[in-house]
N, C-alpha and C positions, 0 to 999 in steps of 0.2 A: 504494500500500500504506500503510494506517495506522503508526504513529509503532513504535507494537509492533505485531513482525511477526507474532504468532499469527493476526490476523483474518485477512491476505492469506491464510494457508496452508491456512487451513478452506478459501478458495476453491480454492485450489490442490487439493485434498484433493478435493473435490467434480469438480472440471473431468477430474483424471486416472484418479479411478473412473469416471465417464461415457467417458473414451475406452478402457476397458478395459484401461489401464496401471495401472502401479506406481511410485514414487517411482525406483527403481531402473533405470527405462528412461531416465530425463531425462540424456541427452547435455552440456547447459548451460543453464544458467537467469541470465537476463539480465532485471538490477532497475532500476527506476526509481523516484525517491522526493522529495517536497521535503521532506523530513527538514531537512536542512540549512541550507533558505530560512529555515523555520519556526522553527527554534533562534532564526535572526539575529532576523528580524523580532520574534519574539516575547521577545527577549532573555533566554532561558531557560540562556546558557551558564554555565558553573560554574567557580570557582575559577581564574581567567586570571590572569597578568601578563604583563608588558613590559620587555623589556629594549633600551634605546638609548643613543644616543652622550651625552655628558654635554652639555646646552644645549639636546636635542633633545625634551626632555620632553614639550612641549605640540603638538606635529605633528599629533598625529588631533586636535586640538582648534582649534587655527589652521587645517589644512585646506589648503583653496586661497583663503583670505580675498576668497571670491566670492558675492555672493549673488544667489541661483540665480533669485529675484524683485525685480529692482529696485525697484518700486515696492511691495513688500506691504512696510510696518513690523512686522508681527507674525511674518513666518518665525522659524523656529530650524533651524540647522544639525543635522544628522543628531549626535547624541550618541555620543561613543566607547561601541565597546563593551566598554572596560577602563578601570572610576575612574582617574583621576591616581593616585589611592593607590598603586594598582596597577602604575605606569607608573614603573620606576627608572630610572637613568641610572646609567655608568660610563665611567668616563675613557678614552677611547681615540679617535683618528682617524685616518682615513686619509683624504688627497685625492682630487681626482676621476680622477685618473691610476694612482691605486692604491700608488701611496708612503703610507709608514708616516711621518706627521709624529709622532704621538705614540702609545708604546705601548702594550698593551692593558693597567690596572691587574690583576694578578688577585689581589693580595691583595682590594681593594677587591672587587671581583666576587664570589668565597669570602664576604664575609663576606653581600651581598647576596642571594644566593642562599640562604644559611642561612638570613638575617629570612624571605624568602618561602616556604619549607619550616615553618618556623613556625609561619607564617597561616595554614597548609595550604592552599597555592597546589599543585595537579596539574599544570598544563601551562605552559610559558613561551615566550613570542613572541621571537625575538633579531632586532631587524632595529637594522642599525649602518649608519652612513653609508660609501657607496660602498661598499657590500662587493659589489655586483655586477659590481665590477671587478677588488679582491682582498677573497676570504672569508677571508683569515687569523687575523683577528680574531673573527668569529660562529665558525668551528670550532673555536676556542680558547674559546670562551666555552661551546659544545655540551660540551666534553668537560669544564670544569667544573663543569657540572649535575650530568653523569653520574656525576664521583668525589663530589659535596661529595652531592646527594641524588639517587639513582638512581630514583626511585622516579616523579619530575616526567618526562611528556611533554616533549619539546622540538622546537621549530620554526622554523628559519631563514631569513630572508628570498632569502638564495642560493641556496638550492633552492626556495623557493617561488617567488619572481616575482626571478630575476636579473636585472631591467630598470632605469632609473631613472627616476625621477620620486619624491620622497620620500614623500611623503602617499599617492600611492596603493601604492605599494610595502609600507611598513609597513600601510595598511589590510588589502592581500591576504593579509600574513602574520599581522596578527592572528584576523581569520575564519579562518585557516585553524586556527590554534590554541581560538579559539573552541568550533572545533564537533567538534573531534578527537577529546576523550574522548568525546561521548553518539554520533558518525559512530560509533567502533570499536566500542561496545559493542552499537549496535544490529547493525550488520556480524557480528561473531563470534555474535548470538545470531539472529541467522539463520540463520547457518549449520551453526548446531548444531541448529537444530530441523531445517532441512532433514536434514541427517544421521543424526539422530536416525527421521526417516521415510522412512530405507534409501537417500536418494539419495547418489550419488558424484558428480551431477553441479559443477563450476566455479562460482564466484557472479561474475558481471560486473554493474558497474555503469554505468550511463549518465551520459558527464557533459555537462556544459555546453556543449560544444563540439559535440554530438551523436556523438562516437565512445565505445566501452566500453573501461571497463579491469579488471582483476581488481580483487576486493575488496578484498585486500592491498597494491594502488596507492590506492586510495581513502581507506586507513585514514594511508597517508603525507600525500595529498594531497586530503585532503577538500574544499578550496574547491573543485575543478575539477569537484565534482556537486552546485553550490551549485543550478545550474537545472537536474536529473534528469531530472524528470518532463516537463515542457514540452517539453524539445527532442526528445523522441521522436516527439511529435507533432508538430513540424515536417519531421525526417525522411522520415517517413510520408507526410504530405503530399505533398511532391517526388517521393516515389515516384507515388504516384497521379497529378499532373501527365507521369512521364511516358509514364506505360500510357496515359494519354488525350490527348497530344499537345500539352498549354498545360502549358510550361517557365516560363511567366510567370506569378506565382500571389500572392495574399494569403491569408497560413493564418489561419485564424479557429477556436481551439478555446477554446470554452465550456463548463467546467465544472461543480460546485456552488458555488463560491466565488468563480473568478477566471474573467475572458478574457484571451487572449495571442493575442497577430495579432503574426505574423511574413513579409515579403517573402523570396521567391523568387524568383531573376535566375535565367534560362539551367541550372532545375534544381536550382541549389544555393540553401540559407537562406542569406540575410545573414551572415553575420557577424563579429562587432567582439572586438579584442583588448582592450576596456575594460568591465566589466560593471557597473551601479549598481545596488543589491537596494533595496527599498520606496523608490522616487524617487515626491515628493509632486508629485500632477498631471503626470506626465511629465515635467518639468523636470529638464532635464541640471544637476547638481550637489549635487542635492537628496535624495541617496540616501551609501550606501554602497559606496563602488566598489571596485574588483576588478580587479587585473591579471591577468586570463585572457581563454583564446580560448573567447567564448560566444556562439552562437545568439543573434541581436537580436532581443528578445522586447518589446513593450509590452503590459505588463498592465497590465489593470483591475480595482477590485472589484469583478466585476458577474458573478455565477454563478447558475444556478438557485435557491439556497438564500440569495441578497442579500434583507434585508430590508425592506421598505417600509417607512414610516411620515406620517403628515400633519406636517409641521415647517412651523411660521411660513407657514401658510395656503397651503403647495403639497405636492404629492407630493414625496420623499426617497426614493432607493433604497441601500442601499450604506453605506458597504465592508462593515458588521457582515453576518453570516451566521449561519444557521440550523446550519449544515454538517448531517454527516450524523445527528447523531443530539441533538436529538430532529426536526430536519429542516424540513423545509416542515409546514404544519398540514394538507396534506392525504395526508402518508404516515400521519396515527393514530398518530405514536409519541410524543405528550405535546408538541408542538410547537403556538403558539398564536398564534404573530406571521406577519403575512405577507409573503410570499415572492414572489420571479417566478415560482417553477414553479406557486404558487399562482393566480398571476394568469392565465400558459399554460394552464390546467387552465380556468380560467373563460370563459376568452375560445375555450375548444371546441379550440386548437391540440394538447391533449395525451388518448390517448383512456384513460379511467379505468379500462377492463376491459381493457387492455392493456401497462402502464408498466412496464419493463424487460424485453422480449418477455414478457409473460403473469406473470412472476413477483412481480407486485404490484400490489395493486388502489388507485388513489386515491378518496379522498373530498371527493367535489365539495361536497357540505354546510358541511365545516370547512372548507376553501380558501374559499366562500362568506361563513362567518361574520367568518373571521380579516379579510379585505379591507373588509367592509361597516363593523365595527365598528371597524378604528382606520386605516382610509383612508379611505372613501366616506363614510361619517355625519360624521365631522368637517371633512370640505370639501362636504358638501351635494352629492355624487355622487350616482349610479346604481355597484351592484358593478360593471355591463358597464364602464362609462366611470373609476371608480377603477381596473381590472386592466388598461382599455387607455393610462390612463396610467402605469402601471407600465412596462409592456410601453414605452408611446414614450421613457421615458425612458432605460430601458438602451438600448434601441438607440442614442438620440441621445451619448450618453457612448459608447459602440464605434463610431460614425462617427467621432464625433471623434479617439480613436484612430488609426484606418484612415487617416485623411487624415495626421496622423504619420509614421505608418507608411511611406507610398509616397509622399507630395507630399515631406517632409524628404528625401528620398533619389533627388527628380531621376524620381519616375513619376508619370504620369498613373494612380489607380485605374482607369479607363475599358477602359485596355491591357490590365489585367489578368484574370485568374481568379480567381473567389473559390472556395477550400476551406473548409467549413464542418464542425466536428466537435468530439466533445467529446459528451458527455450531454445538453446543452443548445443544442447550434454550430446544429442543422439547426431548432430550432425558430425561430430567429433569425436566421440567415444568409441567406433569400432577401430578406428586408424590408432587412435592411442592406447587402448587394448591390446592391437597386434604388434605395436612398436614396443612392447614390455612383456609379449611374450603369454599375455594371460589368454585361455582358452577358451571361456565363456563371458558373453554381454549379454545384459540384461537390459534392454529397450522397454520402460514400461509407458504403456497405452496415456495419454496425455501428461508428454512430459512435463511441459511446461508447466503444471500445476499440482509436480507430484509432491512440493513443499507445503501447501497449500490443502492436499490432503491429512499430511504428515501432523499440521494442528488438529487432526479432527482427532488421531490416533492417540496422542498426549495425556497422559495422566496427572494429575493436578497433586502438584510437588514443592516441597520445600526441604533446603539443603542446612543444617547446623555443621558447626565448627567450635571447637575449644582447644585452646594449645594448655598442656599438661606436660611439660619435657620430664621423663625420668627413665632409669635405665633399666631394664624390663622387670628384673628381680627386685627393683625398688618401688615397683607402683605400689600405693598405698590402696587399697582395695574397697574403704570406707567412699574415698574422697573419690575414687572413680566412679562408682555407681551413682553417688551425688549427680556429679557432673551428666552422665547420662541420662538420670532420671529431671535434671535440667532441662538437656535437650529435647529430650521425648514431650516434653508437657510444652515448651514454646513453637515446636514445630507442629504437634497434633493441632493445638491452637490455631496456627493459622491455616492449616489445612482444612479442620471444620468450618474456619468463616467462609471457606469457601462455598461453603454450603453441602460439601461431600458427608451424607449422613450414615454412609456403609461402612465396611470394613478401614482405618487406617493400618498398610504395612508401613513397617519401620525396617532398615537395611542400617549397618553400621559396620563401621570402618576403623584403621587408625593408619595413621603416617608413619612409619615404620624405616630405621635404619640403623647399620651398624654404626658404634660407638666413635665417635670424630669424624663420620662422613659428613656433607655438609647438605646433601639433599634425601630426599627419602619416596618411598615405594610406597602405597596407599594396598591394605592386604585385608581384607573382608573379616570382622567379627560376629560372634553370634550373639545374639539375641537371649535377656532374660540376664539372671544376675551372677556376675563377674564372677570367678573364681580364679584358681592359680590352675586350675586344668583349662579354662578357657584362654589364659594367656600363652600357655605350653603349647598350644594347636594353632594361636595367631604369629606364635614366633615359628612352628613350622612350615605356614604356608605362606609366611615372610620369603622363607630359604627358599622354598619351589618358586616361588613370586620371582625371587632374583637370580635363579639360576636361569629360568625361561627367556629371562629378558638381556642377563648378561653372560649366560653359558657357562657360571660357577657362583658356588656361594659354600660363605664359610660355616658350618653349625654350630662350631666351636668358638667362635665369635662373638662376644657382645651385642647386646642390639638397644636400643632405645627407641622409644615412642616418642613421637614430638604432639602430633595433631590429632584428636579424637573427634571422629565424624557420625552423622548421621543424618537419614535422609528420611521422611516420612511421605507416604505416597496414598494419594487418593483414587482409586480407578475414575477410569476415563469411560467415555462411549464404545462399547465395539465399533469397528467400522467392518463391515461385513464387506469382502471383495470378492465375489464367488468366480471361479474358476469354468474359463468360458471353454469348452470343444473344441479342438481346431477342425476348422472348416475353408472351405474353398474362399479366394480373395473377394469377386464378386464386388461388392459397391468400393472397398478398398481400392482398386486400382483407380486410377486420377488419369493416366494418360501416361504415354515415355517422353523422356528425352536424353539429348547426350548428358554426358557426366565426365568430368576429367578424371 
């Protein structure tokens, strides 16, 4: 759905007169959107500051003082997205044990907060040192926003990511204030137009994680649909894997702009409790990261609408985009650079009197023009051999990819399925299939909107976190079940506002790693109350955990827990897909023509 919601609803408007309903019939309506991506990337947020511990000012700016390319001299680290200006400090700390060494100033604070009401600062980020151990401090700090200027959003590090790790801790809490106010206003003004055209139905949103929450959890916690849109179509995906029997899959959806290829193990999408938004050439560091549970996605800029162009005597594809409007140069809406789908359209893979089932006709003359004149004439092409090197180039940039994707995470592509979808997935996905060697594609029957089903599949989810560091023979058993029985009571909670009156499961987890490692493996716990036989079965499928993924592990080893997780889950709607006969082509065939 575009950024304002009126275009989605025309469609919407269209789809439910065709099925001879009414606004009023809709039970629930379940969104997906990179609204939020889009904000970051684009750095379009409005009026932010920062509030942190006194000394800790420059954090998003020092980072992890890693660079993410050893040998490139020219990288730049990912730029906060709140000036220094913006980024105050106040006197207060607490240890990492959660002792109060020094106490919170609030006069100091009172007067800080008035400057930033001044500036006309709207929203404020509070994240303090170790407060994920005690929040004392950031809720003391919450409630003097509220008396000195009520009027500022506010956003706490303890309710957003209670993990630790400093840099990305405050990163997750800043995004999350980032995009709070433009997240809630397009939120409420959806749902007013929805209700404005008679419907009662719920607004759920898709997050990152691939489960839905109400719009009213989104509006609290906007990072966690920072990847909306995408992960529906991985979702999707895994469903279609397992109506046709390969559990083992490579998602490859290709849209106007971007592609995302996400791995599928045993059914379920990857993924990772650490998220990085616009990482330069994949490179782990290189992005903005995110402590949440998301769907492991690598994108690329490489969508139908990626622009081509002759640079320094080769073809160039990418990242810029046409998007939708004025588009590729052969949808005729004032668009005049060329595109991949341009180049699709030339090379015969796309058919002109049939482009989005019948409802739009392309023009092979301007997709013609646009390629010959600032691709092919400039490198002494042929149009066929300038759009077919368009065409090999994205592909070769999504192999590369692909091999990311599944060689970084311990699979042979070969093993796998390739899922191809997206508006653009199927016209590309057999060529880059057979360029990695995988032996089956799965083309599913309207691609274009296989994300778009993938919200209906969704079950209505909410992700906890508490960091607890101790070394596995030291966990204190009292204070872990606490902690757990914590989480279970604030996540059932907002699971049932969602209105889910049936079964809640619960799934739990812990972060897991040997003793001075500095990252760790996330290894499935059971359910029900802790003992020291349940930790003995989490520390042995710690060791399967990391022998699978690194080809050896020590048993004899130390290990320490860092993160204790848990996920609570509301069933969703079946989506019933029944399995059709194969039968003769009949109304399928459209007509021939050549194809390069």
């Amino acid at each position: 759905m575009p950024a304002h919601p009126g275009g989605g609803l025309e469609g919407l408007d269209e789809l439910i007169a065709g099925a001879g309903a009414t606004w009023s019939d809709l039970g629930q309506a379940v969104h997906g959107t990179t609204l939020g991506s889009n904000i970051v990337i684009e750095r379009k947020g409005r009026n932010v500051a920062l509030l942190t511990t006194r000394g800790f000012r420059d954090v998003l700016i020092i980072g992890r003082e890693k660079r993410y390319q050893v040998y490139d001299l020219q990288i730049e680290p990912p730029a906060p997205l709140i000036p220094r200006r913006l980024i105050r400090e106040i006197p207060e700390r607490i240890l990492y044990d959660g002792t109060v060494l020094l106490p919170l100033d609030e006069a100091e604070t009172r007067r800080v907060v008035k400057e930033l009401a001044a500036q006309g600062i709207t929203t404020i980020a509070v994240c303090l040192l170790h407060s994920y151990v005690n929040p004392v401090h950031e809720e003391r700090v919450a409630q003097i926003i509220s008396e000195v200027a009520p009027g500022i959003a506010v956003t706490t590090s303890h309710e957003v990511s209670p993990t630790f790790r400093e840099y990305e801790r405050t990163s997750t809490t800043v995004v999350n204030a980032y995009v709070m106010t433009a997240v809630r206003e397009y939120l409420e003004s959806l749902e007013r137009a929805m209700a404005d055209r008679g419907s009662r139905a719920r607004l759920f949103v898709m997050q990152s994680s691939g489960g839905i929450a109400t719009a009213e959890a989104m509006q609290r916690y906007p990072v966690r649909m920072i990847e909306s849109g995408p992960a529906a179509g991985a979702l999707m995906a895994a469903a279609y894997g397992e109506l046709t029997g390969h559990r083992d899959l490579i998602a490859f959806d290709m849209g106007g702009t971007t592609a995302k290829l996400t791995l599928i193990e045993k059914g379920k999408p990857f993924t990772a409790s650490t998220f990085e938004l616009h990482k330069v050439g994949f490179a782990a560091g290189s992005g903005i990261p995110m402590n949440i549970q998301a769907i492991d996605l690598v994108e690329i800029g490489a969508g139908g609408g990626s622009i081509a162009r002759a640079q320094m005597g080769v073809i160039a594809v990418g990242p810029q985009s046409a998007g939708s409007a004025p588009g590729p140069a052969c949808y005729g809406r004032g668009g005049t650079e060329p595109t991949v789908t341009d180049a699709d359209l030339i090379l015969g893979y796309l058919n002109p009197d049939f482009f989005a089932g019948g409802a739009m006709k392309l023009d092979v003359e301007a997709a013609g023009r646009a390629v010959e004149e600032q691709v092919a004439r400039p490198l002494g092409l042929s149009p066929a051999a300038a759009a077919w090197g368009i065409h090999q180039i994205v592909n070769t940039n999504m192999e590369l990819a692909t091999r990311v994707v599944s060689i970084e995470r311990g699979r042979d592509p070969r093993d796998l399925t390739f899922i191809a979808f997206g508006g653009a997935g199927p016209v590309h996905g057999c060529r880059l299939a057979q360029a990695l060697g995988i032996p089956r594609v799965i083309l599913p029957a309207a691609a274009g909107v296989t994300a778009a089903i993938g919200l209906l599949a969704a079950e209505v989810k909410f992700d906890v976190a508490r960091t607890y560091v101790r070394k596995l023979d030291d966990v204190d058993l009292g204070s872990l079940n606490r902690i757990f029985a914590e989480m279970e009571a604030q996540a059932v909670e907002v699971i049932r506002e969602s209105a889910v009156t049936g079964d809640v499961t619960l799934v739990r987890s812990a972060d897991v790693r040997y003793l001075g490692q500095g990252f760790e493996l996330n290894v499935p716990l059971a359910l029900g109350r802790i003992g020291r036989s349940e930790l003995d079965r989490l520390r042995q499928a710690f060791d399967e955990a990391y022998a699978a993924r690194y080809g050896y592990a020590n048993p004899k080893e130390p290990v320490e827990i860092v993160n204790w997780k848990l996920t609570a889950l509301g069933a969703g709607p079946e989506v019933a897909l029944p399995k059709c006969e194969p039968k003769a082509g009949g109304n399928a065939l459209k007509g021939s023509r050549q194809a390069y």
